[in-house]
C-alpha positions as CSV (number, residue, x, y, z in Angstrom):
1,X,0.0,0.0,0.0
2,X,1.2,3.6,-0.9
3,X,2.9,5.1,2.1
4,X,3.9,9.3,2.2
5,X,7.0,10.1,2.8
6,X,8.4,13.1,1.4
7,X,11.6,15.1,3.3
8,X,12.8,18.2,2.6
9,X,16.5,18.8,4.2
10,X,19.2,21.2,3.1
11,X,22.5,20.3,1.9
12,X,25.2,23.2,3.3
13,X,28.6,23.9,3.2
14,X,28.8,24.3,7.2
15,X,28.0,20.5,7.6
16,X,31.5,19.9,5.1
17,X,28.6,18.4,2.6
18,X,29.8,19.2,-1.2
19,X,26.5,19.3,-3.9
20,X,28.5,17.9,-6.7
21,X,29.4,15.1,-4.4
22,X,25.5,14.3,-3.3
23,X,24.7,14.9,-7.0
24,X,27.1,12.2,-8.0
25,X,25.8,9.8,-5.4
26,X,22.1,10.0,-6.5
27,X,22.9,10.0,-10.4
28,X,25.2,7.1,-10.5
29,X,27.5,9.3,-12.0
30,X,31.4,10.4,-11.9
31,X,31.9,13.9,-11.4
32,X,35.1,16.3,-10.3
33,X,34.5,18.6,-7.4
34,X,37.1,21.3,-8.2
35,X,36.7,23.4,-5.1
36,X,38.2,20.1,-2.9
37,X,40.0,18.7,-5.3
38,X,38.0,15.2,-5.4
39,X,36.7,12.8,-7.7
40,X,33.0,11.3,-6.9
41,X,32.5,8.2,-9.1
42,X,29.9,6.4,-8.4
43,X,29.2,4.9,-11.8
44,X,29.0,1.2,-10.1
45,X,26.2,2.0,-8.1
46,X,23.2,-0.3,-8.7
47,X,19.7,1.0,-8.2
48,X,19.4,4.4,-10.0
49,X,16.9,3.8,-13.1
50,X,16.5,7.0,-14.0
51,X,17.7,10.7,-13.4
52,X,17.2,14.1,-15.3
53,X,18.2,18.0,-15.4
54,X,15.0,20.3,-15.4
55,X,15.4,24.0,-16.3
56,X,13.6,27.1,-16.0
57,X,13.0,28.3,-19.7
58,X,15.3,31.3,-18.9
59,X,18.5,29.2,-17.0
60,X,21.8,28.7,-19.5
61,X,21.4,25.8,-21.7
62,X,24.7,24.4,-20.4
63,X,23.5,23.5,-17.2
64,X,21.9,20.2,-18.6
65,X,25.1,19.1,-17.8
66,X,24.9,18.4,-13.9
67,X,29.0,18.8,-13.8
68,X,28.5,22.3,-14.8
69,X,25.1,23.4,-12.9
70,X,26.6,22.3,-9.6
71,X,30.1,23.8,-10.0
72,X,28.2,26.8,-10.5
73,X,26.1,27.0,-7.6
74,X,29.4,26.2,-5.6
75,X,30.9,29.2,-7.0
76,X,28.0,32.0,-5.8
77,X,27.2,30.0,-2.9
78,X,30.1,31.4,-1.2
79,X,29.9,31.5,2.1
80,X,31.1,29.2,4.9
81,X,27.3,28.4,5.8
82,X,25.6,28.8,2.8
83,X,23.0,26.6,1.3
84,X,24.2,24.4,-1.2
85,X,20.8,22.7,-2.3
86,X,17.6,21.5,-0.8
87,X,16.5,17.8,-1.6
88,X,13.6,16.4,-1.3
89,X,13.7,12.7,-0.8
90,X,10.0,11.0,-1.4
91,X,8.9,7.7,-1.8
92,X,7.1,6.6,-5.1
93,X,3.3,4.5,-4.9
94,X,4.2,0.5,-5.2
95,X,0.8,0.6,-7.2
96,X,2.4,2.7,-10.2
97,X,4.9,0.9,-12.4
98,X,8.1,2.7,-12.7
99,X,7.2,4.6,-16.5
100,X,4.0,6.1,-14.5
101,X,6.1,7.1,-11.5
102,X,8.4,9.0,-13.8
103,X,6.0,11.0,-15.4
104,X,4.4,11.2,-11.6
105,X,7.8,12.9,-10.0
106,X,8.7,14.9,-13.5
107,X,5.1,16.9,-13.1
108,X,6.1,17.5,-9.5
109,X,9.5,18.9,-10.0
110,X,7.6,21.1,-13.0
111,X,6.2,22.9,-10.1
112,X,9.2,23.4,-8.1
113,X,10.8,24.5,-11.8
114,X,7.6,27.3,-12.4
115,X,9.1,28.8,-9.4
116,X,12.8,29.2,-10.4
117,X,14.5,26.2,-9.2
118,X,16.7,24.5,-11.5
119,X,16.4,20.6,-10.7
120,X,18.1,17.3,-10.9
121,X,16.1,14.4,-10.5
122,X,16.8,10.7,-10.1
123,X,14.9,7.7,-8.9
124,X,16.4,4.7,-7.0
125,X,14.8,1.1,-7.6
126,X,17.1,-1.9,-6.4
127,X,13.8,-3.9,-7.2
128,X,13.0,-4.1,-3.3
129,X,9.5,-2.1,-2.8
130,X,11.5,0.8,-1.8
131,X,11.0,2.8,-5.4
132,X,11.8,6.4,-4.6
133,X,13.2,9.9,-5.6
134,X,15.8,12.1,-5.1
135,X,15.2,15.8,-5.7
136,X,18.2,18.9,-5.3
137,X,17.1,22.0,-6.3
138,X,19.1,25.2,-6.4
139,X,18.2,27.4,-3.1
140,X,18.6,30.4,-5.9
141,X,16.3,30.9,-8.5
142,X,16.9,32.0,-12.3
143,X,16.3,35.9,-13.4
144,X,15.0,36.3,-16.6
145,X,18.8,37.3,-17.9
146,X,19.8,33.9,-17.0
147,X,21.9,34.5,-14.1
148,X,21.4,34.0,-10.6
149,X,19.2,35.8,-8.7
150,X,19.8,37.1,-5.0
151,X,18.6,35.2,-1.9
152,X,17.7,38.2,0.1
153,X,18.6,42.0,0.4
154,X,18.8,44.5,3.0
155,X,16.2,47.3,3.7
156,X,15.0,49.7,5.7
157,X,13.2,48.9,8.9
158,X,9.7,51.0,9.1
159,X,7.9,52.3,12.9
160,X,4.0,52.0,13.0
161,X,3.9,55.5,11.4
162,X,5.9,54.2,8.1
163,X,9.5,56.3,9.0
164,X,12.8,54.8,9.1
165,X,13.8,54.3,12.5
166,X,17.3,56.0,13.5
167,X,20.1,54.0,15.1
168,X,20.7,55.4,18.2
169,X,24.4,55.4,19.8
170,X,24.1,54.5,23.7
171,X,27.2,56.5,24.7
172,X,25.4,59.9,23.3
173,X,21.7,59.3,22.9
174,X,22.1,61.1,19.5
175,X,21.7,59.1,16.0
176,X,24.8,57.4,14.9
177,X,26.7,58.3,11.4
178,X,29.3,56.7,9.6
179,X,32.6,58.1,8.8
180,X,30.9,60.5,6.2
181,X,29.0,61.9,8.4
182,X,26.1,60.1,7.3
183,X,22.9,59.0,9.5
184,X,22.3,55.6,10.1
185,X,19.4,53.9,9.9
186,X,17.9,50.4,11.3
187,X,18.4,47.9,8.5
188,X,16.6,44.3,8.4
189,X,17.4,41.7,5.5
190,X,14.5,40.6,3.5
191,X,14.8,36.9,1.8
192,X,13.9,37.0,-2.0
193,X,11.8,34.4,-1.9
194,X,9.5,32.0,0.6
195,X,11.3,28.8,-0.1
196,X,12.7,28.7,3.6
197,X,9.6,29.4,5.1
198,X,7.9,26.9,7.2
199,X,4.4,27.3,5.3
200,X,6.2,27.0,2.0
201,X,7.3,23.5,2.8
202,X,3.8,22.8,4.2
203,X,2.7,23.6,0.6
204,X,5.4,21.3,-1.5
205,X,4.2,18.9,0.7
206,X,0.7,19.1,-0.1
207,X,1.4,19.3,-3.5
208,X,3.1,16.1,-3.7
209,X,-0.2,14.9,-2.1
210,X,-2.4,16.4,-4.9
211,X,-0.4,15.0,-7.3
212,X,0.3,11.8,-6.0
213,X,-3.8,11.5,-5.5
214,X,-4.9,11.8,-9.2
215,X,-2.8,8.6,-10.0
216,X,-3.4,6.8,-6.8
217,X,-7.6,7.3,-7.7
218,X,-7.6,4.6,-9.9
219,X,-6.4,2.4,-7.5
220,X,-8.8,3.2,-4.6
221,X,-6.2,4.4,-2.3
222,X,-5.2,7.8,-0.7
223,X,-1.8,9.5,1.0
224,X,-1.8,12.5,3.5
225,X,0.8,15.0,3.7
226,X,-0.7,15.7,7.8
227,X,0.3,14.2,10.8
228,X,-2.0,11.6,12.6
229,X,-2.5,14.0,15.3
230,X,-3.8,16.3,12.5
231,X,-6.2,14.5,10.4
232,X,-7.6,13.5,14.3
233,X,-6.5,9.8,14.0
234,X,-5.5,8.3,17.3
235,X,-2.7,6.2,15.7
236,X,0.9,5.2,16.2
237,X,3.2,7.2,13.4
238,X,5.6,4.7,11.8
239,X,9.3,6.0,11.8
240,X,11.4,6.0,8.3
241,X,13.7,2.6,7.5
242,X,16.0,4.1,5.2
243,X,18.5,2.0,3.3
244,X,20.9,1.1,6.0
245,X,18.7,-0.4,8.6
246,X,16.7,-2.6,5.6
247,X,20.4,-4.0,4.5
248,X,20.6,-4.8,7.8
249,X,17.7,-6.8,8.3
250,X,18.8,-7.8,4.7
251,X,21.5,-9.5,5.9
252,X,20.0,-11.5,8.9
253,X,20.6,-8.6,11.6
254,X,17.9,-6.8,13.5
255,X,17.6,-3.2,12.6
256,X,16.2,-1.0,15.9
257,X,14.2,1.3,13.4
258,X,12.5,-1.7,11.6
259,X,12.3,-3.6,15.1
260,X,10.2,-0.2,15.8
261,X,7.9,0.0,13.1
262,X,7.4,-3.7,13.7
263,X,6.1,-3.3,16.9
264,X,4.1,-0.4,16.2
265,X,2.2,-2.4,13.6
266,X,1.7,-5.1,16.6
267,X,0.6,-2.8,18.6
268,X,-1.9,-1.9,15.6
269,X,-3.4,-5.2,15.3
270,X,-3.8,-5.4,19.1
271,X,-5.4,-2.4,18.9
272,X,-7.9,-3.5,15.7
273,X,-8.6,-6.6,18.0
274,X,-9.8,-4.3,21.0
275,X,-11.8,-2.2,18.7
276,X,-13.4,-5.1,17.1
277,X,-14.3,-6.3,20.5
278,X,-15.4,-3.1,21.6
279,X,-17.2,-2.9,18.6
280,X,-18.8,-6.6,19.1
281,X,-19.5,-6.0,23.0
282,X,-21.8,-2.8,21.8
283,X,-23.5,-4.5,19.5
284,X,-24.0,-6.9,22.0
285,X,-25.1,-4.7,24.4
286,X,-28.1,-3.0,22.0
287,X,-29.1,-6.6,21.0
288,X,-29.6,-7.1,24.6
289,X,-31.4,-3.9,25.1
290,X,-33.1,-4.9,21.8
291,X,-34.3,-8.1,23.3
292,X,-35.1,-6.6,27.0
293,X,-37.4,-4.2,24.8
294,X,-39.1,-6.8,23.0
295,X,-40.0,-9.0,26.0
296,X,-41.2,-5.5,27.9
297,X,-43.0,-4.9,25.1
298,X,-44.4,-8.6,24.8
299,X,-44.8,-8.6,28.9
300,X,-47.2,-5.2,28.2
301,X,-49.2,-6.5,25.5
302,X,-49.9,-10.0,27.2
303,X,-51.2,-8.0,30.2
304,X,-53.6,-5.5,28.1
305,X,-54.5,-9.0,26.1
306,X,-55.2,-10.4,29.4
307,X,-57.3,-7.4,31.2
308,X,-59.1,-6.9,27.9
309,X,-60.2,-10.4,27.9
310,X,-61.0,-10.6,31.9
311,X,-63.1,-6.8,30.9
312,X,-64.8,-9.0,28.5
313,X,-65.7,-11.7,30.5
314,X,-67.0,-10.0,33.3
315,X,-69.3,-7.4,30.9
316,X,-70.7,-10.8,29.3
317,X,-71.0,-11.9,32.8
318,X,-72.7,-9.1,33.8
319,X,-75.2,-9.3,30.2
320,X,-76.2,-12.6,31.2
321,X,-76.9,-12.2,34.7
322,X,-79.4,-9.1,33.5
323,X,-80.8,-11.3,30.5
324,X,-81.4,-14.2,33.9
325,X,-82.8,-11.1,36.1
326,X,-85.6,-9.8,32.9
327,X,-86.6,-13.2,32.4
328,X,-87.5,-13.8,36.4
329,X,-89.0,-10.6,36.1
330,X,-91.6,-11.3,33.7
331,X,-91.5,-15.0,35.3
332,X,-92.7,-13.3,38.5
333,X,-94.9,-10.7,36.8
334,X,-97.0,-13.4,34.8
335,X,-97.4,-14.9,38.0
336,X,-98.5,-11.8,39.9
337,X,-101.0,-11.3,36.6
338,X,-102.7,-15.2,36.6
339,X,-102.8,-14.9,40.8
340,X,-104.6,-11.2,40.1
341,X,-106.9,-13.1,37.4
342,X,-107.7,-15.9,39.5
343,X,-108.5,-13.9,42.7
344,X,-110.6,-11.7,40.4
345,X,-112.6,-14.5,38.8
346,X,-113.0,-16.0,42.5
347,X,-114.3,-12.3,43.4
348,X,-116.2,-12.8,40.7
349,X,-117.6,-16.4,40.9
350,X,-118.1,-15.6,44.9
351,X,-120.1,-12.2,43.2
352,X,-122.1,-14.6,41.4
353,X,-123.0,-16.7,44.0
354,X,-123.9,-14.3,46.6
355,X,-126.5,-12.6,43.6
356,X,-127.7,-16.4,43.1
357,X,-128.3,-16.9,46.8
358,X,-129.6,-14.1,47.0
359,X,-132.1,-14.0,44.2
360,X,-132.7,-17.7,45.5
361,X,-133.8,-16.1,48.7
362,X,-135.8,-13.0,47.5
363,X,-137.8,-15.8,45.4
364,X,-137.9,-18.2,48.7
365,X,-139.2,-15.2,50.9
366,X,-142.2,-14.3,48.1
367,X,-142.9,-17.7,47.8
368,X,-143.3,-17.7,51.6
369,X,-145.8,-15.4,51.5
């Protein structure tokens, strides 16, 4: 899988570092450093597959050759500190074949050329997985006139108000002047250009992302320039190999820097493993909470099924016993009707009887007479 790496160091002459001699080393090539006297041949080195000069359209013709470009920088970089170069050492997607990561690193170092830098590129492939590029650029850029342009320049330093600010001898309090007679004034040095700024090296490296990204799409993978910390990821940053500590390990010894990134990638999966777990023992937990809900939910309906039905019982309960209750009453009430009836026709039949007696007697009495 693609990994980013891409640092950005300077080569100077305080460090006793030549930029011929670095040159030669990435190129594969033999070349004379003239200041020192010393021949660099590394024509035998294995593993550089490619390397090119790139210009800006305005830089001499004649520093195609690398030989010539570096002894020149050598010769206007002269100071004991000065900055020979600054290289940019990145590592090239496994997923992009080696013509594809040519054409990848050449459109970067187009960018780096728009801006003035004159560029000598190589790539290193010993066929290991550890494709990559080296990158020295000139910490000048090119004028239009072809020559080298200045890397800062002095100017006056400003007060809120916009006036040059005096400088002021201790000993008198008065402004100083030079052996002319001539004021002096607070001086600051302004670079030329923003290549040793902090941001500006924030941005290379975020253009190497960009680019990198359009030939990584196609294979459904993705680098970023930012730390962990930054893009909020709470993992373990791997530390760089480099070439030494992998020919160690090469050649059956135990490198402390791959030792470290192995256990770092340990300490990866152990850490996969517990967030799986986690991620099981949640899911776990809502299936339980899930279930608890279900059965309260079951529990809640069973007892509304339940009341429902004993509501049910007790109103047909209740129907019944008032259908039992009518019927009695008209029971009783047909009864109360047939006893009225039958005492009436008694009256009635006693009624009878007494008129018949009676009538009996009236016709007894006149016949008595």
């Amino acid at each position: 899988m693609a990994i980013y790496h891409c640092s950005i160091k300077i080569i100077s002459r305080s460090s006793g570092r030549s930029a011929i001699a670095a040159s030669a080393y990435r190129a594969g090539e033999k070349l004379l450093d003239k200041e020192k006297d010393i021949e660099h041949d590394y024509t035998k080195k294995q593993g550089v597959v490619f390397s090119q000069i790139l210009l800006p359209q305005n830089a001499p013709k004649e520093y195609k050759d690398r030989q010539i470009l570096w002894e020149e920088v050598q010769k206007i970089e002269k100071a004991s500190n000065a900055q020979l170069a600054r290289e940019f050492e990145i590592a090239l997607p496994k997923e992009l074949n080696l013509p594809q990561s040519k054409v990848l690193i050449q459109n970067f170092c187009k960018d780096l050329v728009k801006e003035g830098m004159c560029i000598d590129l190589a790539i290193h492939d010993k066929g290991d997985g550890n494709r990559h590029a080296h990158i020295m650029a000139t910490t000048r850029a090119i004028k239009e006139n072809g020559q080298w342009a200045t890397k800062e320049k002095k100017d006056y330093a400003l007060d809120e108000n916009g006036e040059r600010i005096p400088l002021i001898d201790p000993k008198t309090g008065q402004q100083k002047v030079d052996n002319k007679n001539r004021k002096q004034w607070k001086r600051i040095t302004i670079e030329a250009n923003d290549w040793n700024k902090r941001e500006k090296v924030e941005q290379w490296r975020e253009n190497w992302t960009k680019h990198c990204n359009r030939y990584l799409k196609t294979h459904n993978v993705q680098i970023d320039h930012r730390s962990y910390k930054r893009q909020g990821l709470d993992k373990i940053p791997t530390i760089h190999e480099g070439y030494a500590a992998r020919l160690m390990e090469k050649n059956g010894k135990t490198s402390d820097r791959c030792q470290i990134n192995r256990e770092i990638a340990q300490l990866e999966e152990l850490e996969k493993e517990e967030k799986l777990l986690q991620i099981k023992q949640e899911e776990l937990i809502k299936l339980q909470e899930y279930a608890h809900g279900r059965l309260e939910a079951f529990d809640n309906r069973r007892r509304i099924i339940e009341q429902t039905r004993r509501d049910g019982a007790r109103e047909l309960r209740t129907f019944i016993n008032g259908e039992r209750t009518q019927k009695n009453d008209r029971g009783e009430g047909r009864k109360a009707s047939e006893t009225r009836q039958d005492k009436q026709r008694q009256s009635n039949e006693n009624s009878k009887d007494r008129r018949t007696i009676e009538k009996e007697r009236k016709r007894d009495f006149g016949m008595g007479f």
